[in-house]
ZAPA-450233 format. One line per field, with one value per atom (N, C-alpha, C): residue in three letters; x, y, z; atom name; residue number from 1. Coordinates in pm, 1 decimal. Example, Ala and Ser with C-alpha at 12.3 -4.5 7.8 and 13.67 -1.06 7.14 Angstrom:
<pts>
r	(ALA	ALA	ALA	SER	SER	SER)
c1	(1319.0	1230.0	1320.0	1285.0	1367.0	1290.0)
c2	(-569.0	-450.0	-330.0	-225.0	-106.0	3.0)
c3	(780.0	780.0	780.0	708.0	714.0	787.0)
a	(N	CA	C	N	CA	C)
k	(1	1	1	2	2	2)
</pts>
This chain:
<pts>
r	(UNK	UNK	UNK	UNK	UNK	UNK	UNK	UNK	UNK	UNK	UNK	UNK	UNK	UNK	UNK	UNK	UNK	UNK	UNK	UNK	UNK	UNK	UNK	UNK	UNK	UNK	UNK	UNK	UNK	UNK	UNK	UNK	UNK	UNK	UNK	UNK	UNK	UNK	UNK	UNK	UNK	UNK	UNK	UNK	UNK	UNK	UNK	UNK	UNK	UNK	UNK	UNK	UNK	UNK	UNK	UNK	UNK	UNK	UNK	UNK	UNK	UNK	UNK	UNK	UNK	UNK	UNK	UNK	UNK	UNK	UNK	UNK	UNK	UNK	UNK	UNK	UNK	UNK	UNK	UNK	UNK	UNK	UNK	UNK	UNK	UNK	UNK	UNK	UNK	UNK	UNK	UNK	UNK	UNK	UNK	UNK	UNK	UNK	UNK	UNK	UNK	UNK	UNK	UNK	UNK	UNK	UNK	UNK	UNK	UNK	UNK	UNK	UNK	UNK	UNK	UNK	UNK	UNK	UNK	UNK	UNK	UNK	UNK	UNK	UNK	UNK	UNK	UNK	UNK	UNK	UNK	UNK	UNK	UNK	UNK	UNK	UNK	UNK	UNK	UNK	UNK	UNK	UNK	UNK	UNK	UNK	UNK	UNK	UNK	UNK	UNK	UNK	UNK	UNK	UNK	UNK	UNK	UNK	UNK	UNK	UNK	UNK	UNK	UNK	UNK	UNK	UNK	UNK	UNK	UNK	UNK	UNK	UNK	UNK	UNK	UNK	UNK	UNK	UNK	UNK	UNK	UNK	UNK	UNK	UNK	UNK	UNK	UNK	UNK	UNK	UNK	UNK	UNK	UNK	UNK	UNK	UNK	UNK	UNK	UNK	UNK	UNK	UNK	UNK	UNK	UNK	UNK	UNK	UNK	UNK	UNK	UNK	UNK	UNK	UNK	UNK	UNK	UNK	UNK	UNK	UNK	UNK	UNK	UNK	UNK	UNK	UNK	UNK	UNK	UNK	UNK	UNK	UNK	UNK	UNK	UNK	UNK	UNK	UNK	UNK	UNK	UNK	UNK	UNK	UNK	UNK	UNK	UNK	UNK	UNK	UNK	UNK	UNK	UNK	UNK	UNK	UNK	UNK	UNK	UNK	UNK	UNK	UNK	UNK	UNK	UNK	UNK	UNK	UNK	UNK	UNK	UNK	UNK	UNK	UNK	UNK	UNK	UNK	UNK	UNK	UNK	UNK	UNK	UNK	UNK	UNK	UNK	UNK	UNK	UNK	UNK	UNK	UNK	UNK	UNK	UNK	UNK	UNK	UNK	UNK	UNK	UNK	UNK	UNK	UNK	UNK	UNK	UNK	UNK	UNK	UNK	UNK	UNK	UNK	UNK	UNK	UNK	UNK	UNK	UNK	UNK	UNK	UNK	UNK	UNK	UNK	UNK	UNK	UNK	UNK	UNK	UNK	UNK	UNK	UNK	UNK)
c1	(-8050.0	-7969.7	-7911.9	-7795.0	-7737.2	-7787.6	-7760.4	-7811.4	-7687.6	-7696.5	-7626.9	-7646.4	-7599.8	-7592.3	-7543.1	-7567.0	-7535.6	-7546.3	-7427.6	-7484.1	-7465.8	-7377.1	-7321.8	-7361.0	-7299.8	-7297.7	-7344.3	-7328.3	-7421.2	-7588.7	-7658.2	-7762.9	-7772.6	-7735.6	-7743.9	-7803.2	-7899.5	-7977.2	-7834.1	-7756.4	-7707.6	-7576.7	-7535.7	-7457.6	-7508.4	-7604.4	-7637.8	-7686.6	-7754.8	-7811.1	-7634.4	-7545.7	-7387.4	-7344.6	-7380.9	-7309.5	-7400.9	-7492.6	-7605.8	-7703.6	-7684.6	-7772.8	-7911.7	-7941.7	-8079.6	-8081.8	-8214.7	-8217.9	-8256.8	-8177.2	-8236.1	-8368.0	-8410.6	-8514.3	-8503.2	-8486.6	-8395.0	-8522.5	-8442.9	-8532.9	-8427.9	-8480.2	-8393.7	-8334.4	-8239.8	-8185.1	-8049.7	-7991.5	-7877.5	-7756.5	-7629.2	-7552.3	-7453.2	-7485.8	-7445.8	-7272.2	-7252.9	-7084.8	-7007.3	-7041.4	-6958.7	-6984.4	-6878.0	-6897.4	-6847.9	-6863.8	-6850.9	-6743.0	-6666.3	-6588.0	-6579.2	-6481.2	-6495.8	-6321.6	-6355.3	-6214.0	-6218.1	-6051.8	-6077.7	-6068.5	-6110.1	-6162.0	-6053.0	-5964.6	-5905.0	-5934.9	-6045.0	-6029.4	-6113.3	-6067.2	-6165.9	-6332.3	-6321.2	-6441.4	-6527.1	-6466.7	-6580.0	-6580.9	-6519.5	-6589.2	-6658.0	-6686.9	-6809.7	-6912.6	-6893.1	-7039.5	-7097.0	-7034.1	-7101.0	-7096.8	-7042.9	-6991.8	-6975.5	-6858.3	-6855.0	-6629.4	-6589.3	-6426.3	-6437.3	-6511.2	-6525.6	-6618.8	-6629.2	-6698.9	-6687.3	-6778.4	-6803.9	-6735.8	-6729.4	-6638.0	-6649.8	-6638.1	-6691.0	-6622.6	-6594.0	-6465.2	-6557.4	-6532.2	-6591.3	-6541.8	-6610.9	-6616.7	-6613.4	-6699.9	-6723.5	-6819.8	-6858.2	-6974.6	-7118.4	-7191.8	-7327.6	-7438.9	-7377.6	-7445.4	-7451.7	-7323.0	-7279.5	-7361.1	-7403.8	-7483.2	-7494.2	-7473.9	-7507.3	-7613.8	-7672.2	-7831.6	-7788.3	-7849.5	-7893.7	-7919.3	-7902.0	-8020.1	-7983.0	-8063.6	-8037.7	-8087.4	-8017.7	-8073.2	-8062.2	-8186.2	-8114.8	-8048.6	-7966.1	-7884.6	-7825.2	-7820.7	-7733.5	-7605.8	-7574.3	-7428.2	-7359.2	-7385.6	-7328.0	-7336.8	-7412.4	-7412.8	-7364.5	-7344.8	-7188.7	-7083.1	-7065.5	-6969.2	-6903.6	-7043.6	-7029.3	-6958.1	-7013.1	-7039.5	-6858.0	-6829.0	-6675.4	-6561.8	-6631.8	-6524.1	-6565.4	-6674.9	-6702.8	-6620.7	-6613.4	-6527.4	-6409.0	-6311.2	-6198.5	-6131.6	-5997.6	-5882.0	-5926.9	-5972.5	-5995.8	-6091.0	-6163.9	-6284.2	-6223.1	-6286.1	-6326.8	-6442.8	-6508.6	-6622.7	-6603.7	-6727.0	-6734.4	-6892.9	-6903.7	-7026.4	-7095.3	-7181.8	-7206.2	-7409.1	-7391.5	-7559.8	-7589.0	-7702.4	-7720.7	-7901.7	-7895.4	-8035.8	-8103.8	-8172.1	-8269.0	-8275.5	-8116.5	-8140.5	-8098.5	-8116.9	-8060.1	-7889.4	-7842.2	-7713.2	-7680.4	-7626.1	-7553.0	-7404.1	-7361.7	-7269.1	-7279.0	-7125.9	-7129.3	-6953.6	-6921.3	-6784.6	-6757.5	-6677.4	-6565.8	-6470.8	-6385.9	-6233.5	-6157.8	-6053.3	-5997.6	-5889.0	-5819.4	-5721.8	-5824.7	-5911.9	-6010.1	-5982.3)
c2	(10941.1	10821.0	10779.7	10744.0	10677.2	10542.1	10505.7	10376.4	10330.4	10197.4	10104.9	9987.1	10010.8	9899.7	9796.6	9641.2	9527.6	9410.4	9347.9	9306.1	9160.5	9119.4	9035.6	8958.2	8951.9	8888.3	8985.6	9099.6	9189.7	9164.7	9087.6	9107.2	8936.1	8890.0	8732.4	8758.5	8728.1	8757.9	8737.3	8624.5	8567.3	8708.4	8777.3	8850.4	8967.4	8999.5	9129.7	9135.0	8998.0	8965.1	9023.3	8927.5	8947.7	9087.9	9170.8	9270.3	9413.0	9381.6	9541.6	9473.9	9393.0	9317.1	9328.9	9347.8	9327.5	9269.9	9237.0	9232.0	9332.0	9382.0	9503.7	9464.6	9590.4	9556.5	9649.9	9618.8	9672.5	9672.0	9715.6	9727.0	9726.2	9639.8	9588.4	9705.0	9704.1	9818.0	9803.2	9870.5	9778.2	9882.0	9856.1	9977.1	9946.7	10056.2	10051.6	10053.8	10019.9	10103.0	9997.6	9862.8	9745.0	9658.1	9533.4	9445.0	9331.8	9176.2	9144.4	9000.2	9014.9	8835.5	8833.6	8705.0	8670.6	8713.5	8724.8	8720.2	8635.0	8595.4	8464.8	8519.4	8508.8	8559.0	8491.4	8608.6	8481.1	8475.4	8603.8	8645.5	8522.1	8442.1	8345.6	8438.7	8540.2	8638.3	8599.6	8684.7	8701.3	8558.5	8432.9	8363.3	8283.8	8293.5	8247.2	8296.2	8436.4	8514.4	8462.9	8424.7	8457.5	8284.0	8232.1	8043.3	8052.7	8163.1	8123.5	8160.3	8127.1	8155.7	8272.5	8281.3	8370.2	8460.8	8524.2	8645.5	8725.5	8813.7	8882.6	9033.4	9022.8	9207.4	9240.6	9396.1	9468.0	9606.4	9576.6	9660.8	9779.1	9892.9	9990.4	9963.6	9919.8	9942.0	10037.5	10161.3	10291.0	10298.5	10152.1	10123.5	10123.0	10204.9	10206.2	10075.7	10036.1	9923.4	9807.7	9813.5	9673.6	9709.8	9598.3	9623.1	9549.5	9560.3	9442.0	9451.6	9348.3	9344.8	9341.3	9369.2	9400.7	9459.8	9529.0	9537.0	9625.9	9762.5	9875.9	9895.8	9901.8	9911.0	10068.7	10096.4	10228.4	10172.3	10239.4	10217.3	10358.6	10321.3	10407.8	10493.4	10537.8	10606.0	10491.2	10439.9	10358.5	10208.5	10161.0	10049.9	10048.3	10159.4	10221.6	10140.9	10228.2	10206.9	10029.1	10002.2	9856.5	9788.5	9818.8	9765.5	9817.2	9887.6	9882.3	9813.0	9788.8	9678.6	9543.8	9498.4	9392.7	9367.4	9446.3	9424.4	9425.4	9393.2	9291.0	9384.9	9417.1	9574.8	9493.2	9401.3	9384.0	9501.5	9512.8	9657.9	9784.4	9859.3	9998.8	10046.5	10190.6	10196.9	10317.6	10332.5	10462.2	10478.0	10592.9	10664.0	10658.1	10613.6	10584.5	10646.4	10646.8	10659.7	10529.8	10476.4	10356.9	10397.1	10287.0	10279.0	10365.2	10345.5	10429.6	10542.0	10601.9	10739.8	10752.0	10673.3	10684.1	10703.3	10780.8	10802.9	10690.3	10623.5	10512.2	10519.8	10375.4	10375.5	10222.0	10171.4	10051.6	10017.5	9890.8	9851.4	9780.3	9819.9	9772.7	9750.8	9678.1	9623.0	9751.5	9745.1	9822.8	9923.7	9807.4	9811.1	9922.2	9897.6	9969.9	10135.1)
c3	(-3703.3	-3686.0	-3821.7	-3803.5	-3917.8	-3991.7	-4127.4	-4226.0	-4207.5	-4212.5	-4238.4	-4363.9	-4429.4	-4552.3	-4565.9	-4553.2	-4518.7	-4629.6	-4684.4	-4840.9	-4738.6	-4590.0	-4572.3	-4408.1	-4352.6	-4203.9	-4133.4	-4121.4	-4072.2	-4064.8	-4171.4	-4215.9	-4140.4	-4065.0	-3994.2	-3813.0	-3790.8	-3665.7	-3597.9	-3563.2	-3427.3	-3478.4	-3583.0	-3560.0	-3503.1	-3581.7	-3499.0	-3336.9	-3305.7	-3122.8	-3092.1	-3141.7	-3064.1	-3077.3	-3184.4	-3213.0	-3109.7	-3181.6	-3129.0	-2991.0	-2993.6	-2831.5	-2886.3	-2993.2	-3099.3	-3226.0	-3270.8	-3372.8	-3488.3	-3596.2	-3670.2	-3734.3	-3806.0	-3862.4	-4029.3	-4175.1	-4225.0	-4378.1	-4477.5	-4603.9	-4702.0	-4808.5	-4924.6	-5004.6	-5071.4	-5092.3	-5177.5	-5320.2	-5416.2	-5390.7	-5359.0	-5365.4	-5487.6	-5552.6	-5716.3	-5736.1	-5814.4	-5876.8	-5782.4	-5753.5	-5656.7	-5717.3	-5717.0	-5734.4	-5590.8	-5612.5	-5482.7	-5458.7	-5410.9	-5388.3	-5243.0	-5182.2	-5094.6	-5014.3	-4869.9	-4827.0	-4702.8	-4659.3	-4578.3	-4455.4	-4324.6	-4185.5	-4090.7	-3999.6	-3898.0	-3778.7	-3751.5	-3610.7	-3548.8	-3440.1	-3421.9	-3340.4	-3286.4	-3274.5	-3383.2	-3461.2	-3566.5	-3647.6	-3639.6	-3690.5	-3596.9	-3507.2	-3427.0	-3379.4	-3427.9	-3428.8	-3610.7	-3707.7	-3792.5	-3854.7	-3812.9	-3797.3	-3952.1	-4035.6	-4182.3	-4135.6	-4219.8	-4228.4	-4356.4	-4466.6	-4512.3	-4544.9	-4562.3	-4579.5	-4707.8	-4781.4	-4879.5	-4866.5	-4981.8	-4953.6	-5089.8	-5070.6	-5163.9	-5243.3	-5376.0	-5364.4	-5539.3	-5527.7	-5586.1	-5763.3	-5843.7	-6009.3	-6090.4	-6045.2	-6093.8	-6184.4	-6223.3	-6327.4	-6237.3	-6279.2	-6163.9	-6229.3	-6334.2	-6407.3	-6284.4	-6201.3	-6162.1	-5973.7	-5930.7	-5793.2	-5694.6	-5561.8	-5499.8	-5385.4	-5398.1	-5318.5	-5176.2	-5104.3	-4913.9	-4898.5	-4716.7	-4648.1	-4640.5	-4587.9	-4534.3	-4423.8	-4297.5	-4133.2	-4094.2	-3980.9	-3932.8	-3825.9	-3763.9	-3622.3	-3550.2	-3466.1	-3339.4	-3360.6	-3341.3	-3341.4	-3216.7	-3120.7	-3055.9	-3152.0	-3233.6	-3296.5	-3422.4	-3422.6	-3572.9	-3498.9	-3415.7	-3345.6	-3313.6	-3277.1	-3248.9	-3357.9	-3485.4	-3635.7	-3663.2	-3626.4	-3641.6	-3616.7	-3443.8	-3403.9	-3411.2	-3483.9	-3573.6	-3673.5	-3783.3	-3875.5	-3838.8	-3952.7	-3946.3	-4033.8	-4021.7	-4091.0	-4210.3	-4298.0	-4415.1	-4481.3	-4404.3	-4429.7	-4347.3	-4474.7	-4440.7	-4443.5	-4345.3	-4352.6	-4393.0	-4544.3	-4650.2	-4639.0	-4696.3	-4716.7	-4825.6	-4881.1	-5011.9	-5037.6	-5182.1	-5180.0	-5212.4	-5188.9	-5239.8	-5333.0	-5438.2	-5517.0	-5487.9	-5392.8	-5354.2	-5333.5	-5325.2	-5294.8	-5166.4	-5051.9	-4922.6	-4952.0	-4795.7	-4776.6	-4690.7	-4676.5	-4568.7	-4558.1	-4480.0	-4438.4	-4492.7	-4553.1	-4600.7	-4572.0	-4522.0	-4509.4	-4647.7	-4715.0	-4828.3	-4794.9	-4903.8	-4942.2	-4832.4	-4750.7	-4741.8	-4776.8	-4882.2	-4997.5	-5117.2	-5099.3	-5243.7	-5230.7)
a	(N	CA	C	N	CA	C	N	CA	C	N	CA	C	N	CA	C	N	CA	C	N	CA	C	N	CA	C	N	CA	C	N	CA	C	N	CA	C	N	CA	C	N	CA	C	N	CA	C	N	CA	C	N	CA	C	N	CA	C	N	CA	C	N	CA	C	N	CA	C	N	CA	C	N	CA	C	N	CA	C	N	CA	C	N	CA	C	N	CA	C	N	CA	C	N	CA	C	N	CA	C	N	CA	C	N	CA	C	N	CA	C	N	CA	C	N	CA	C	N	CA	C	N	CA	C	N	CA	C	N	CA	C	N	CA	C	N	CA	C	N	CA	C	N	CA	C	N	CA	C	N	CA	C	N	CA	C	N	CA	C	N	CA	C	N	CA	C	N	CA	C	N	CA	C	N	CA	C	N	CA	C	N	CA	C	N	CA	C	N	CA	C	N	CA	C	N	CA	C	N	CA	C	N	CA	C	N	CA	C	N	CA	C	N	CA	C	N	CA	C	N	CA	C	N	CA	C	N	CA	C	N	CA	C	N	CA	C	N	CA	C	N	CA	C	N	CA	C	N	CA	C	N	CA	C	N	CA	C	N	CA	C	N	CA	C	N	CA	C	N	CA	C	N	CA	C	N	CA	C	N	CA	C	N	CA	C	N	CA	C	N	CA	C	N	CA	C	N	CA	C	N	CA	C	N	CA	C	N	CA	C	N	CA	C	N	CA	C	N	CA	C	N	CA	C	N	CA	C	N	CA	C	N	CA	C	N	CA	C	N	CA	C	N	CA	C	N	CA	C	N	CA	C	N	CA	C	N	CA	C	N	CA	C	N	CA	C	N	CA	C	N	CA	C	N	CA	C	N	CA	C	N	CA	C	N	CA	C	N	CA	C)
k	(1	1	1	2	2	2	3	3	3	4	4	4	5	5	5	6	6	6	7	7	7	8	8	8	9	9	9	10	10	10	11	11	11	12	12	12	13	13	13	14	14	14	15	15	15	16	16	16	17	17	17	18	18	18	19	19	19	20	20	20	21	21	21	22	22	22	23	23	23	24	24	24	25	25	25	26	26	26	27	27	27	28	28	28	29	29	29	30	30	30	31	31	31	32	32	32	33	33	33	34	34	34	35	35	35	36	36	36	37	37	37	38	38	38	39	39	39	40	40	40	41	41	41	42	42	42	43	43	43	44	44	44	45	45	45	46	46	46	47	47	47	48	48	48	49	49	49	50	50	50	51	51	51	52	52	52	53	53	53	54	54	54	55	55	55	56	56	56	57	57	57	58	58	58	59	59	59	60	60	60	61	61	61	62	62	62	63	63	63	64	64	64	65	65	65	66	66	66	67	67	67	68	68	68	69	69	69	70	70	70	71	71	71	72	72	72	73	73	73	74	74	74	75	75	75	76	76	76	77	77	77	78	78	78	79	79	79	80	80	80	81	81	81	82	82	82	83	83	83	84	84	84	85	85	85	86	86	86	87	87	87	88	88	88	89	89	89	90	90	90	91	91	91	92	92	92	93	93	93	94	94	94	95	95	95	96	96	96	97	97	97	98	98	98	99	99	99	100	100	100	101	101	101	102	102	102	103	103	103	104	104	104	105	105	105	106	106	106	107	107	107	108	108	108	109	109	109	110	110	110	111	111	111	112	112	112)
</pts>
């Protein structure tokens, strides 16, 4: 099964109950060479699964100095899936190693 790496709303129970019809269960975890700001949300969907207008996003530095903390979930190939049409064309979903050494899957800047 695939990782999922979550620095953001992903990592919020009432999103994931809405998104995966569960709650994950996940382990702390830094994905390096990112840094992090905010972008503004219009879909009214997703801002009532996650009750914020903005959201965090994450766009690649190349400096492995620079890091940002969350979660690392396993999930489904159907709750990939899910986790796709969650996000908002602001993200893209890339493949990354994170800290630990795990391979995941993490949504960034899409512009990045």
């Amino acid at each position: 099964m695939p990782f999922l790496f979550s620095y953001g709303t992903l990592r919020y129970p009432q999103v994931q109950r809405a998104t995966f019809g569960r709650e994950l269960e996940g382990r702390d975890d830094i994905l390096p060479g990112f840094s992090c700001t905010m972008v503004a949300i219009t879909d009214p969907e997703v801002i009532a699964r996650s009750g914020e207008a903005s959201h965090p996003i994450v766009r690649r530095t190349g400096d492995d100095a620079d890091g940002i903390a969350g979660t690392v979930f396993e999930v489904t190939d159907d709750e990939l899936a899910a986790a796709d049409r969650y996000e908002v064309a602001d993200y893209k979903r890339v493949a990354v190693r994170l800290r630990s050494g795990t391979e995941a899957f993490v949504y960034v800047d899409a512009a990045d």
